[in-house]
VOLUMFI-179410 format. One line per 8 residues: number of its first residue (from 0); for each residue x, y, z of C-alpha. Coordinates in steps of 0.25 Angstrom, whole numbers, always signed. Layout:
<recs>
NUM	X,Y,Z; ...
</recs>
This chain:
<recs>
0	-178,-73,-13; -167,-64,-12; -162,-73,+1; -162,-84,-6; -154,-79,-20; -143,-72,-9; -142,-86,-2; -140,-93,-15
8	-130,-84,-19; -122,-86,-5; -123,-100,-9; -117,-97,-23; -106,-88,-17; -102,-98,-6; -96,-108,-17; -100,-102,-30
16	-88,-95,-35; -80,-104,-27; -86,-117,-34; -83,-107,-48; -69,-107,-44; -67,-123,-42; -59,-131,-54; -71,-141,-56
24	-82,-132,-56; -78,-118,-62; -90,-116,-74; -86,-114,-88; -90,-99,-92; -90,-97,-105; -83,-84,-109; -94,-77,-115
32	-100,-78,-100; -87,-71,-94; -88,-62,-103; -102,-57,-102; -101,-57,-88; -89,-48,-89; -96,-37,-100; -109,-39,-88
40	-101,-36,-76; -90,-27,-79; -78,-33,-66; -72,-18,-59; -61,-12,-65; -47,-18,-60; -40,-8,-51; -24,-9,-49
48	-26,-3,-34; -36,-11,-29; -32,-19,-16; -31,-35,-16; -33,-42,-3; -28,-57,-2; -29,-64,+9; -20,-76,+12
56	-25,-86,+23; -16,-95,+32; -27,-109,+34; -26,-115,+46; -22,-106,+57; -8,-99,+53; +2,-102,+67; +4,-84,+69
64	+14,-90,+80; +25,-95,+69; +22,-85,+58; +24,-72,+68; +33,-78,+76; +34,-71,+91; +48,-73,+93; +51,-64,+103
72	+39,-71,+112; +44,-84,+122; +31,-87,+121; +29,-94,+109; +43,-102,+109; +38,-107,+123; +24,-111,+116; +31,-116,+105
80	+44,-126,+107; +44,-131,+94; +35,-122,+85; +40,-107,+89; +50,-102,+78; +63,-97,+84; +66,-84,+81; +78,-88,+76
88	+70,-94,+62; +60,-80,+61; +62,-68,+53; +59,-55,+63; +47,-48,+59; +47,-37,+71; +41,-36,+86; +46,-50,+90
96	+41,-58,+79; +45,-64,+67; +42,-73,+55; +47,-88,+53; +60,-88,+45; +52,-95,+33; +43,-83,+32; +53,-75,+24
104	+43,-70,+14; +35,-64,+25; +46,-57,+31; +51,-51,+18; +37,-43,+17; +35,-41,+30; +49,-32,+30; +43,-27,+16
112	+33,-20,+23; +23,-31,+16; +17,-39,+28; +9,-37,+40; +8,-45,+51; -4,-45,+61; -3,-51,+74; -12,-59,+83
120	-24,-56,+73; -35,-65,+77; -50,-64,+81; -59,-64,+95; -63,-77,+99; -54,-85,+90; -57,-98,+85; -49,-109,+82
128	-56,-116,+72; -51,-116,+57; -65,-114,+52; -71,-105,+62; -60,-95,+63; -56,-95,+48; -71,-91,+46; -70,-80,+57
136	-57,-75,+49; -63,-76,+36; -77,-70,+40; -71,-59,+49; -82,-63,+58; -76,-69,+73; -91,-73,+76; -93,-79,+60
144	-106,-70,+61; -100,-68,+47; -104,-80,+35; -97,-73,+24; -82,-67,+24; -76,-54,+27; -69,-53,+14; -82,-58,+6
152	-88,-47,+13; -79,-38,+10; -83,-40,-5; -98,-41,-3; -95,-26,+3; -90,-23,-9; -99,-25,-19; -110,-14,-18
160	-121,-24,-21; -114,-33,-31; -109,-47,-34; -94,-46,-31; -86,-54,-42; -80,-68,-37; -67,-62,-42; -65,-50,-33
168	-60,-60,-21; -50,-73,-24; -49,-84,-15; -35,-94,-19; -44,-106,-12; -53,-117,-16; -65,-110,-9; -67,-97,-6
176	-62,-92,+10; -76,-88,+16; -68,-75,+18; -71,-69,+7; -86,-76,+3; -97,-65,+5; -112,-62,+2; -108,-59,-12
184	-93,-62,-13; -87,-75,-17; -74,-75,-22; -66,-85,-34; -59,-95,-25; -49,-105,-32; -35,-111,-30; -30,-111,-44
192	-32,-103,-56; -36,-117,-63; -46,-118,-53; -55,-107,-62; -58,-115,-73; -68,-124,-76; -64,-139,-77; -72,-149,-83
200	-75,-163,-79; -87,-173,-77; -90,-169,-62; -90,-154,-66; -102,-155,-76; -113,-153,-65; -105,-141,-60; -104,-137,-76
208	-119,-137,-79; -123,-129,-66; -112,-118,-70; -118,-119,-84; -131,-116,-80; -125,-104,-69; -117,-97,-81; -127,-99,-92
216	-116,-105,-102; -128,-111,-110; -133,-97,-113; -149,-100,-111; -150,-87,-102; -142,-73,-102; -129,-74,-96; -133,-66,-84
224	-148,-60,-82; -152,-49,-78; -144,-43,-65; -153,-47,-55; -147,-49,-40; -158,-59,-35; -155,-66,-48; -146,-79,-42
232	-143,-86,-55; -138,-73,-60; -130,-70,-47; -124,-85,-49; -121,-83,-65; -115,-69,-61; -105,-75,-50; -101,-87,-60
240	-97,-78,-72; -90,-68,-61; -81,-79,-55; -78,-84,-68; -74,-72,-73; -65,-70,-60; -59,-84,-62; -56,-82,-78
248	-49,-68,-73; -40,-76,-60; -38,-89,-71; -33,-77,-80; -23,-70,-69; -17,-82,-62; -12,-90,-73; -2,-100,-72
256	+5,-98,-57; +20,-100,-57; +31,-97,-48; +39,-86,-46; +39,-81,-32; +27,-89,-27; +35,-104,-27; +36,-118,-17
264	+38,-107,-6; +24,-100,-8; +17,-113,-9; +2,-113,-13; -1,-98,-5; +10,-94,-13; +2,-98,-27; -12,-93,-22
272	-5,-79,-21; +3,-80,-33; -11,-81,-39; -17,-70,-31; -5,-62,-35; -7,-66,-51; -23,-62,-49; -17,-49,-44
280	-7,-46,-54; -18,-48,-64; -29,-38,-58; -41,-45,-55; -52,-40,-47; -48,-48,-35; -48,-40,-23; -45,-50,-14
288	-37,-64,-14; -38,-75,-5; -29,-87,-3; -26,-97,+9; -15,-105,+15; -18,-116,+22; -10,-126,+33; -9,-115,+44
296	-15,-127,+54; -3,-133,+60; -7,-142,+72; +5,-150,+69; +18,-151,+62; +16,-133,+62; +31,-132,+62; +36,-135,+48
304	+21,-133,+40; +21,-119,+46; +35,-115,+40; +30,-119,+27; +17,-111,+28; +24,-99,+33; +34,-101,+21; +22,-101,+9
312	+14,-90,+17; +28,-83,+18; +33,-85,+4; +20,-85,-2; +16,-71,+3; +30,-64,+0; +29,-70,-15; +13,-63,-15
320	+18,-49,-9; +29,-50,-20; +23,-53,-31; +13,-42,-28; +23,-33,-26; +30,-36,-41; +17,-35,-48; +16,-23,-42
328	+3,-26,-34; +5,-26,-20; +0,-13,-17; -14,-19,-20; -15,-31,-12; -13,-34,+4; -13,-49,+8; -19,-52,+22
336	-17,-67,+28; -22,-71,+39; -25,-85,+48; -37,-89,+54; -31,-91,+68; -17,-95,+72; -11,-105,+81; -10,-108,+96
344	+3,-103,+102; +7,-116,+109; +14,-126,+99; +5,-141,+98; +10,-154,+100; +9,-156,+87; +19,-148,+84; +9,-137,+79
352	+0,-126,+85; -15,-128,+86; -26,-117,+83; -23,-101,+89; -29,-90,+85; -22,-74,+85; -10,-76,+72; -6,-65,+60
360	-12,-60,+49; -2,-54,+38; -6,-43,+28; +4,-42,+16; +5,-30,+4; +12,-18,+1; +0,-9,+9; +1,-17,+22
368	+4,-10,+36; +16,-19,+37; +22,-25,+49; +17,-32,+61; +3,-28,+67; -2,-31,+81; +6,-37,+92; +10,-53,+91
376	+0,-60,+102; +5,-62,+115; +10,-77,+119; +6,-75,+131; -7,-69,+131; -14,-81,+124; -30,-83,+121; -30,-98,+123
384	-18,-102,+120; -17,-93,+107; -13,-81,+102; -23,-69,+106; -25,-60,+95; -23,-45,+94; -29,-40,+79; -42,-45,+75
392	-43,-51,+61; -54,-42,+58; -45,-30,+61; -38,-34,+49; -48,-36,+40; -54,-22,+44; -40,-17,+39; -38,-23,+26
400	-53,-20,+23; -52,-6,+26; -39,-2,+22; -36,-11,+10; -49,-17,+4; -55,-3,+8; -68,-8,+15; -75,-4,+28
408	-71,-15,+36; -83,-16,+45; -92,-18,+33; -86,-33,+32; -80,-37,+46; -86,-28,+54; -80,-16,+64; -65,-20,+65
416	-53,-10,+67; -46,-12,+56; -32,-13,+56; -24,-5,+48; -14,-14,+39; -14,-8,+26; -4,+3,+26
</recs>
């Protein structure tokens, strides 16, 4: 019997609390019911210095090539006659590469001190599949022995025997990233701040009535019975009122998104950040945020598209970094991004560059290790035509694991020397 509720369950947290978050089919919940989940289930006291993880993925297969650009390397303008950025149009970083000249931003918080730059970070056996290899990064798990995410585990490892609150992790998207679904963990996943409210319509009424019945609004039974584990229908109640109390708090903290620093140039990253940064500033219980950038899969046409998207990651992450920093809040929160593979050194007759595997990852804050870390991957020295990498992801996960979200590390991705990136 006990199999059975814990498989339901799963199958509640695979598309639950995500299905909760949708525009059509968020339940009404009455106030009362907030509230007397509230007085039942005192949420942990807010701290100022608890650390914020966000994590910002590049969709698609970010080119590492023309984003830590190997100037001082023949190989890669041979390779590239019309792709390679000339030397001329870069901003010098150190060790003989550089940034594109559109990634000012970048530049200005790498010589802040606010940046770090991982070389070559990839995985044995690579893949170059979008799927498989986005579920190896987002599973921590090369052989995807692994069905739940490393970050969902992180939270499960956290709970000492209870249900997590939806709330304690944030995911900017339409669903949430397998990364961060646990046994136990599912976080609120949304694109808009509207999208936490329930809009009525005739195709919702099924969806109404089955909420109905899950939150009790009809009164016929106590709002949540006795606190039995093996109890489903009070585990599904439970999780409802929880995200709902989540979502009214994030509705609450976001409000209206204007402008200011996070404009045209930060395109939409830059506003799933500014809300990240507003859900900072007003001290939820989020430990840790999660939004992605997507149209990192240049076959074709790679010239022009990946200026833009190094122009709205660029601006996008300077404009975060700073308005942390004026709210005073930078001290809490590191920002990892990452790829799920890069692309092949050789330009395409397509004008773009086809599926690679070793690229950067970037680590952002005030507590960082700042500077650049590992050695760029040889052009020389190829794994089938790609980069070979140097640092395994894992490595880096160990790190920010251990030294910032103060975890054991091989309790959720196994033994892994972690690297040392948080100063």
């Amino acid at each position: 019997m006990a199999d059975k509720l814990f498989t339901s369950r799963r199958e509640f947290l695979a598309g639950g609390v995500t299905f909760l978050s949708a525009a059509s089919t968020l339940p009404v919940f009455l106030g009362r019911t907030a509230t007397a989940l509230a007085s039942m289930e005192p949420r942990a006291k807010k701290r100022d210095d608890a650390p914020i993880l966000v994590v910002v993925q590049l969709a698609g297969g970010n080119d590492g090539l023309n984003t830590i650009v190997p100037v001082e390397m023949d190989e890669y303008y041979r390779a590239r006659p019309r792709l390679a950025i000339k030397k001329a149009n870069t901003l010098a970083l150190k060790d003989g590469v550089a940034l594109p000249s559109e990634c000012d931003g970048l530049k200005g918080l790498f010589d802040e001190g606010r940046m770090a730059v991982i070389q070559g970070v990839g995985y044995p056996n690579p893949n170059r599949s979008h799927f498989v290899s986005m579920d190896v990064w987002h599973t921590a798990d090369p052989d995807l022995k692994a069905h739940n995410g490393w970050l969902g585990r992180y939270f499960d490892s956290c709970c000492n025997g209870a249900d997590p609150s939806p709330s304690d992790g944030v995911a900017i998207m339409s669903e949430a990233p397998l990364a961060m679904q646990g046994e136990k963990f599912m976080p609120l996943s949304f694109e808009s701040p509207d999208a936490l409210r329930w809009r009525s319509g005739e195709r919702d009424k099924a969806a109404a009535e089955t909420f109905r019945k899950l939150n009790n609004l009809d009164g016929d039974k106590p709002l949540i019975e006795a606190a039995d584990e093996d109890d489903l229908a009070s585990y599904l109640q439970r999780a409802a009122l929880q995200a709902q109390v989540g979502a009214d708090e994030i509705r609450s903290a976001a409000g209206d998104l204007g402008s200011g620093r996070f404009n045209r140039r930060t395109g939409g990253l830059g506003r799933s950040l500014q809300m990240v940064a507003r859900l900072i500033a007003a001290d939820l219980p989020t430990r840790i945020y999660y939004v992605s950038m997507g149209g990192f899969d240049t076959h074709t046409g790679q010239e022009g598209r990946h200026r833009n998207l190094m122009t709205e990651f660029s601006s996008a992450m300077k404009a975060f970094i700073d308005q942390l920093a004026e709210d005073k809040l930078l001290e809490r929160v590191v920002v990892m991004s990452f790829s799920e593979f890069g692309r092949r050194v050789e330009e395409n007759s397509s004008g773009g560059t086809d599926h690679g595997e070793a690229a950067p990852m970037f680590l952002f804050g005030s507590r960082i290790a700042p500077g650049l870390h590992g050695k760029h991957p040889s052009l020389t020295n190829l794994h089938r035509g790609d980069l070979e990498f140097g640092v395994d992801f894992r490595r880096v996960y160990a790190g920010v694991l251990r030294d910032w979200l103060k975890q054991k590390p091989e309790q959720i991705i196994g033994r892994q020397a972690p690297l040392r990136l948080i100063a």
